[in-house]
C-alpha positions, 0 to 999 in steps of 0.5 A: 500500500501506497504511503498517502502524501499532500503538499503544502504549497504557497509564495515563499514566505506565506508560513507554509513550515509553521503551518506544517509544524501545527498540522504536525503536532496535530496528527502526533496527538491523533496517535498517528506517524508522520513523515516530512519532506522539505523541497530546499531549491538551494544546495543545503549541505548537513555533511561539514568539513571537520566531521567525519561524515564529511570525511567519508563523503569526500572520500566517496561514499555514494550513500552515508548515513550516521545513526545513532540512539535516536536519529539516523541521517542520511547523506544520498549522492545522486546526479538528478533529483529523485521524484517526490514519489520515489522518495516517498516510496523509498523511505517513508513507508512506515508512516501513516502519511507524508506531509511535503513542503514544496513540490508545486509541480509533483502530481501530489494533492496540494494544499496551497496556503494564501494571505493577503500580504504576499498575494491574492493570485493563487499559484493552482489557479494556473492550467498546469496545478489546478488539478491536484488542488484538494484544499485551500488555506487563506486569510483572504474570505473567497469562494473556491471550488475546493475546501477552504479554511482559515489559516489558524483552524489547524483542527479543521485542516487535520480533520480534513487530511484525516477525512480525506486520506481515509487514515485511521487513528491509531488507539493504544 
């Protein structure tokens, strides 16, 4: 079974992280596991010079990863960005869903956030996205023919992405 996934979409500055972060939480209480994925278009780097993961990255480890009692990280050379959905197929399949920040052009259900200050032109309006658009969320009051919600309703947005993707609350 495929792991469910939507991506969160807006203007640079729009509080895309931070609304992820409250959807997030959100779900953790719900009992369910969550995985995130942050499209960086700039070449971040969490290998530095003076580690020595660096080190054996820089002596040619195709795939290095450092583990330890809590957190593994890993560090993948590849010459072309992999596809949203191979990521997600290749590393998040025990989660309950994926919550992706970016990725406007994947194939993945969008949520696209708007406000007011930064633009009232949404980037789904366009030919080219408009058809993965599942759900906006907006300061701006505006009829849509998706749901709407207000940007601080996280409940009703987890409610959603919960309804939505037909996930189950975990009972322990």
């Amino acid at each position: 079974m495929k792991t469910p996934a939507v991506s969160f979409i807006a203007k640079s500055g729009t509080g895309k992280t931070t609304l992820i972060e409250k959807v997030i939480a959100e779900l953790k209480q719900r009992g369910f596991r969550v995985g995130a994925i942050k499209h960086d278009a700039h070449r971040f780097d969490i290998d530095h010079p003076g580690k020595d993961s660096h080190r054996l990255t820089s002596a040619g480890a195709d795939t290095m990863l450092v583990s330890s009692s809590s957190k593994i990280a890993m560090v993948k050379q590849h010459d072309s960005a992999p596809a949203i959905e191979t990521l997600i197929e290749r590393y998040f399949n025990d989660v309950d869903i994926v919550l992706t920040e970016g990725y406007k052009r994947s194939e993945l259900p969008k949520i696209e956030l708007q406000r007011a200050e930064h633009s009232t032109t949404l980037l789904c309006r366009s030919k080219e996205y408009d058809g993965t658009l599942i759900a906006i969320v907006s300061d701006i009051p505006a009829q849509h023919h998706v749901p709407s919600f207000e940007l601080n309703d996280t409940k009703a947005i987890t409610n959603f992405i919960v309804s939505t993707f037909a996930l189950n609350e975990h009972i322990e």
